[in-house]
C-alpha positions, 0 to 999 in steps of 0.5 A: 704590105698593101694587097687588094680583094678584087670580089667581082661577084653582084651578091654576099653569097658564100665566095663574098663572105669568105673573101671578106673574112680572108680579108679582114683576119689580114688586115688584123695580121698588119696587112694594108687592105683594101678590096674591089667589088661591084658597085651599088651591090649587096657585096660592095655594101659590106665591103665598102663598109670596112675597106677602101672599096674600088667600084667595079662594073659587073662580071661581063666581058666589057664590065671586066674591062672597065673594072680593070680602067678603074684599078688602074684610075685609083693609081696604086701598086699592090704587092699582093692581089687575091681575085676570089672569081674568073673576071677578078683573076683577069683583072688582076693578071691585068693588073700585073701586066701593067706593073701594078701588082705583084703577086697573084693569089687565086682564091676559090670557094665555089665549085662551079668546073673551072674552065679549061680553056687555052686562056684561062691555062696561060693565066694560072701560070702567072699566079702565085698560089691557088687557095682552096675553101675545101679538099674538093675544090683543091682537087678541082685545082690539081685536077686542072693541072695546078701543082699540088705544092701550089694548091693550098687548103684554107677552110672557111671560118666561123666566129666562134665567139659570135656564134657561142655554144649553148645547151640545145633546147628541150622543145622539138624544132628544127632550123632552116636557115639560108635565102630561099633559093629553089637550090636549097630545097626549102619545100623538101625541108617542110616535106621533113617536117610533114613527115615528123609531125605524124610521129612526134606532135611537139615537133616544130621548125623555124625558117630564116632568110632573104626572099630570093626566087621563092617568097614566103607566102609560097612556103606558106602556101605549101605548110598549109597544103601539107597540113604542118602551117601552125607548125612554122615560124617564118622569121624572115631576113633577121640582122646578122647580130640577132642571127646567133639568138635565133639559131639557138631557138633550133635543137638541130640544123637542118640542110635541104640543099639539091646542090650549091653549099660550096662552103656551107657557112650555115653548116659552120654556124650551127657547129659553133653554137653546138648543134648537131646538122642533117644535111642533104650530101651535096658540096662540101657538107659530106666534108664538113659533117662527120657522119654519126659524130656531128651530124647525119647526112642523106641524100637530097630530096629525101624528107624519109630519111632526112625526118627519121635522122631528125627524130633519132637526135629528138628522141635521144637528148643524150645522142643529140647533146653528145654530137652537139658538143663534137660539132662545137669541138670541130669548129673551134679545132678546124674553123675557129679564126685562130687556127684560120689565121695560124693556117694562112700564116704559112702562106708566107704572103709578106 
């Protein structure tokens, strides 16, 4: 059965990492994949790595359309279509249209409102299921009119292999991990640290990721402001194989987040290494963290009460190992790619 991912985003942001792990856990299911992304971007790079990639031209209205000419210039026939955004679900109703795709599956892993618009109603008509990343977007579905039969569940997954449990550390550091994007609250984060360094002197953070619109010497700048720079390892964008060695450095994971995480891949990661998170309540992660159980949640912009879950988990070992084991035990029961692929066996694709 052949199918195509058409990943019309520039960016491997959450949506590209959980359109790509959809599609490789189908091809090892038997599934001829292939996938559609924007050319000479970071998500066409990963893609085109693993799968026939089809250049696309960009979300714009004329971009969208010239997408569309180039499916059809490749002279194939799908039988299945997931469109993982707005202008890849009208490629592929297009693509349908024109007789060369049959089913149409709207896959959906951000939280942007979905437009409610006279168009965008007529096109979801013509889809076959609606794939949600979490219960919130699946609400979002249903709330937009979709049917609740066909609204389906399919949590992210998390390479449990990869990202293998380990005992937490006995040093006191902290991980932050994520592009260093105003949204994920990186300078509230180092406000945590400023506030924890009053109470327990050992404590330490490390952070990890891409420059985006904020660059290290800023946060850098901020430490030294706050008094907390020798306190700080900025390890920067490290290899997705050495991601795993990194973390582990971490005794707990910490999310800053002012808003995003419709996903939280990061919040999964830490799960599966075994370590317990804090986490702004914003997107997903009120849905993903048991409170109490696998993590602590707070409100964003609270570096108070984000540094005093903090120090309940550094100054508890036997707390902090207690939870570390149940965030692994929630990965490996609800995010592990077994049970991802069990799940999405029940979609009945063929």
């Amino acid at each position: 059965m052949k199918v195509l991912h058409i990943v019309n985003i520039p960016w491997f942001s959450g949506v590209a990492k959980y359109a790509f792990d959809m599609a490789v856990c189908m091809r090892r299911m038997g599934f001829d994949t292939e996938a559609a992304a924007v050319e000479n971007s970071a998500c066409y790079r990963k893609f085109s790595c693993e799968f026939k990639t089809i250049r696309l031209c960009g979300r714009s209205f004329t971009g969208t359309i010239a997408g569309f000419r180039r499916v059809m210039k490749a002279g194939k026939r799908y039988d299945a279509v997931f469109v993982h955004s707005g202008s890849s679900l009208s490629i592929g109703f297009a693509l349908k249209k024109a007789g060369r795709a049959g089913r149409i599956f709207r896959v959906r892993a951000e939280r942007y409102p979905i437009k409610r618009n006279v168009f965008n109603r007529f096109i979801h008509r013509h889809v076959e299921l609606c794939i949600a990343a979490t219960r919130k977007i699946r609400n979002d579905f249903i709330e937009f009119g979709i049917p609740h039969e066909k609204a389906a569940l399919l949590y992210p997954m998390v390479d449990t292999s990869f990202f293998s449990s380990s005992p937490i550390p006995d040093r006191a550091t902290i991980g932050v991990v994520g592009r260093l994007a105003r949204v994920k609250g990186l300078f509230s984060s180092l406000d945590t640290l400023a506030v924890l360094a009053r109470d327990i002197p050992e404590v330490r953070m490390i952070i990890i990721g891409r420059e985006n619109q904020i660059k290290y010497s800023e946060l850098k700048g901020y430490a030294r402001k706050k008094g907390i720079l020798e306190r700080v390892s900025f390890k920067g964008h490290l290899p997705y194989e050495k991601m795993p060695s990194a973390m582990k450095e971490a005794s707990v994971g910490l999310i800053s987040s002012l808003g995003s995480e419709a996903v939280s891949r990061v919040t999964l990661e830490w799960f599966a290494l075994g370590r317990p998170v804090v986490a702004s309540s914003v997107g997903c992660l009120d849905e993903f963290i048991d409170e109490g159980k696998t993590g602590f949640l707070s409100m964003p912009s609270s570096p108070g009460s984000a540094a005093e879950k903090i120090k309940k988990l550094l100054k508890d070992e036997s707390l902090s190992a207690e939870m570390g084991r149940r965030a692994r035990e929630e990965a490996e029961r609800n995010f592990s790619p077994e049970i991802y692929m069990k799940r999405f066996k029940e979609f009945k694709v063929k």
